[in-house]
N, C-alpha and C positions, 0 to 999 in steps of 0.2 A: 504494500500500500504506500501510496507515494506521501511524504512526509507536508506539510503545510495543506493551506488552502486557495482553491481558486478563486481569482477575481471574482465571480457571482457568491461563492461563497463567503468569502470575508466584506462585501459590499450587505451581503446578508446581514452577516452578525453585527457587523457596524452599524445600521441602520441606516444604508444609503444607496442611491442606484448606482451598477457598472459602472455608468459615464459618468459619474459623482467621482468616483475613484480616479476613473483615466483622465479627467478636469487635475485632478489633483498632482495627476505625477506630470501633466502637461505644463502644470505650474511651478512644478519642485517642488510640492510640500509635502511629500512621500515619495520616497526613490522608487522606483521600480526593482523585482527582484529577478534575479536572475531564473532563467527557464529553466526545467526540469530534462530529461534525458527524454521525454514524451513532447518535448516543446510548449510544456502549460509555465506559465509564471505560478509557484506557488508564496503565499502569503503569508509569515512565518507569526509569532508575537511582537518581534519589534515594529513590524510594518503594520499589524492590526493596531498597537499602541500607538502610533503615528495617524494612523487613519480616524483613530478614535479622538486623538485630540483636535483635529484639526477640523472635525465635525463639531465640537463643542465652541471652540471658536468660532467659528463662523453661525452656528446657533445663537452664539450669543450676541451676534451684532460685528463683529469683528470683518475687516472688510479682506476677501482675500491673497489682494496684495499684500497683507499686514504680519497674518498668518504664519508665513516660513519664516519671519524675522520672530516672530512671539516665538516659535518652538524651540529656538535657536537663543532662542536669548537669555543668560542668565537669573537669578530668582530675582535682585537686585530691579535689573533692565522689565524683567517679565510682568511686576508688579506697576513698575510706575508706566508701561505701556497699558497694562490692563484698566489704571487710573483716568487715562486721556481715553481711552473709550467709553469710559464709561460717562465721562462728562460728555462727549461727543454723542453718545444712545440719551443723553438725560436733554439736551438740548433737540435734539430729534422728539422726542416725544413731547416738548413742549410745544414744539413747533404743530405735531402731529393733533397735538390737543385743540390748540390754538384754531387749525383748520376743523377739525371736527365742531368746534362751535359753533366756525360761522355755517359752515353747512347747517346745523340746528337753524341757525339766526334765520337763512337761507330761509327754509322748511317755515319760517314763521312770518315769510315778508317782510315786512319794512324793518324788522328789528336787525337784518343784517347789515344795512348802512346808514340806521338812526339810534341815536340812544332811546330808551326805556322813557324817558321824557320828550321824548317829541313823538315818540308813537301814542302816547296818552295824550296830546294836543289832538293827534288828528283820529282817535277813537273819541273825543268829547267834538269833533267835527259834525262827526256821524251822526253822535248823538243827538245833536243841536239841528237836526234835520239838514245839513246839508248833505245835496249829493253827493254820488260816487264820483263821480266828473270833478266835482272841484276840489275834493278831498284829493284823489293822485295829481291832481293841480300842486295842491301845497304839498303834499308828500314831494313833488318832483324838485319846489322850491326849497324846501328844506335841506333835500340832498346836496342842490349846486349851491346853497350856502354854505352847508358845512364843508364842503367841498374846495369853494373858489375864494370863498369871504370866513374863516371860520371866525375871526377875531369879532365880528357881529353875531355869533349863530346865538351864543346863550342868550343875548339881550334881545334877539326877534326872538328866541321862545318868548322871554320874560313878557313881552309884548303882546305876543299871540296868547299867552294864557290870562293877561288881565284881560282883553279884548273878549274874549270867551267867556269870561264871567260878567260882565256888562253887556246888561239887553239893549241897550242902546247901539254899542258897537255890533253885536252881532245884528240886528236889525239894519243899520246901513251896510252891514257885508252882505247883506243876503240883496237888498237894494242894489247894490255893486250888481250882483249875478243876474237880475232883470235888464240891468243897462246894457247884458251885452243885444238883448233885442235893439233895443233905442235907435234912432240916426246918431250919428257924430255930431252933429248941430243939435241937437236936444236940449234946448235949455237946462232941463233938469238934470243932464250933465251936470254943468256949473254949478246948481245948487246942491248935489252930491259930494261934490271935488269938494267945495268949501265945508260942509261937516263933517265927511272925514277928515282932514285935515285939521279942524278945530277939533277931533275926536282925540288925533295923533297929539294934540300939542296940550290938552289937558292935564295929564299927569306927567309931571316932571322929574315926580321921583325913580319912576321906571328908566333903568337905562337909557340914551340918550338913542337917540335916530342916528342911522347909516351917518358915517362924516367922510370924508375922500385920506383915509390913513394912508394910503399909499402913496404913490407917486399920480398923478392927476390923469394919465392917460387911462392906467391899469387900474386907479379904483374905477373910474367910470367902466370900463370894459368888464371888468368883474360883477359891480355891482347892476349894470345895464340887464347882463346873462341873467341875474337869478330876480330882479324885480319886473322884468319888461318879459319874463319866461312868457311862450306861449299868447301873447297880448296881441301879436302880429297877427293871429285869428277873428278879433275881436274887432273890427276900426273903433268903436264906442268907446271900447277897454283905454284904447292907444290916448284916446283923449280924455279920459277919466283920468288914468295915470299920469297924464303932462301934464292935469292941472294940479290936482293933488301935487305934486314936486314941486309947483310952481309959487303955491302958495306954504307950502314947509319952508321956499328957501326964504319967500318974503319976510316970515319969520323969523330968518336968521340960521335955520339948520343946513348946515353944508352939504347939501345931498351931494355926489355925483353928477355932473353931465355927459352926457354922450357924445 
C-alpha cells in the first residue's frame, strides 16, 4: 500500500476542493511533493499540516498573498502580522456595517439620505393634508440642501417645523399650491408674495434666512438649484418666488441672486 495521500484525498480531510490545493502550490504556500513510483503525488503530515494552516488563514480573513509570509514567519513576526489583520477585518466590517445600514435606510426611503428629523417634517407634510406631489417636492429640496447648501439645512428645518405648527403659515403654503393654476399676472400673486414674506420675517428668533456665505457666484448657483427646484414647471410659481425674494431683500435679508 502506497504510503501518504492523494491530492482528492488530503483536499478531503482538509476540508477543501483539489483546485483549492493546486491554487495553493501554484502560489507556494505548500510545496508540492514528490510522485510516487505509480506517478501519484502522495501527501504526507507535513504537507497536510501546511495545507491545514493555510486554510485557517485564509478563513480567517487573511488575504492570500499574505499567507506564505504568515507561515514562514516567526512567533515574534506571526503575531504582530496576525495584529494588522485583524485591524484590517475590524475596519472591513465596519465598513460592511456601515453599508448594511444604508441599504436598511435604503429599504425605508427617504431615511437613506435625510436625517430622522427631516423625514418627520415631511410625514407631518402628509399629515397636514398635503399631497404626494409636493411632499417629494420638498423631500427633493431637502436632499439638494443638505446636499449643495448644508451650512443652511438645520435652520430650513428649524423653519419648516415652526411653519408646520402655524395655521396660518400652513394655510398660505397650501395657497402657494393653488397658484400654481393662476396666470403669472394674477394679482393675487402679489398679494400672496407679500404674506409670505411678512410670514418669513415674523419671527426673528428662528434662525436667520438663506445669506450669500459663499462667494457671490456659487451661493446664488447653489442656492438658485434647491429654492427655484422644479418652479421652471410652474410660470405662476416662477413669479410667486421673485417676489417673495424681492421683498425679503427689501427687508434687508441677503438672499442670493441669480
Amino acid at each position: 500500500m502506497a504510503a501518504g495521500l492523494t491530492i482528492g484525498q488530503a483536499a478531503a480531510y482538509v476540508g477543501v476542493t483539489i483546485k483549492t490545493v493546486r491554487h495553493y502550490h501554484r502560489l507556494g504556500l505548500v510545496a508540492e511533493p514528490e510522485r510516487d513510483g505509480s506517478g501519484y503525488r502522495r501527501y504526507g503530515s507535513a504537507e497536510l499540516l501546511r495545507l491545514v494552516q493555510a486554510r485557517m488563514l485564509a478563513g480567517a480573513g487573511v488575504p492570500l498573498a499574505e499567507v506564505g509570509g504568515l507561515l514562514d514567519a516567526g512567533p515574534e513576526q506571526f503575531a504582530a502580522a496576525l495584529d494588522d489583520v485583524h485591524r484590517r477585518l475590524t475596519e472591513q466590517i465596519e465598513d460592511l456595517t456601515a453599508r448594511r445600514d444604508t441599504l436598511h435606510r435604503l429599504a425605508h426611503g427617504d431615511r437613506a439620505l435625510l436625517p430622522d428629523r427631516a423625514c418627520a417634517v415631511l410625514d407631518r407634510l402628509a399629515g397636514l393634508g398635503f399631497g404626494p406631489e409636493y411632499v417629494a417636492t420638498q423631500r427633493e429640496a431637502l436632499v439638494l440642501t443638505r446636499a449643495l447648501v448644508p451650512e443652511i439645512f438645520d435652520g430650513f428645518l428649524a423653519r419648516l417645523e415652526h411653519g408646520l405648527g402655524d395655521p396660518e403659515f400652513v394655510e398660505l403654503t397650501k395657497r402657494g399650491l393653488d397658484a400654481m393654476a393662476w396666470d403669472p399676472e394674477d394679482p393675487r400673486i402679489d398679494e400672496l408674495a407679500s404674506a409670505l414674506a411678512a410670514k418669513l420675517l415674523a419671527d426673528r428668533a428662528l434662525p436667520p434666512l438663506p445669506a450669500a456665505s459663499r462667494k457671490p457666484s456659487d451661493a446664488a448657483a447653489r442656492y438658485g438649484l434647491v429654492n427655484h427646484h422644479r418652479e421652471d414647471q410652474e410660470p405662476s410659481i416662477v413669479r410667486l418666488n421673485a417676489l417673495v425674494e424681492a421683498h425679503l431683500r427689501a427687508a434687508g435679508i441677503d438672499i442670493p441672486r441669480q
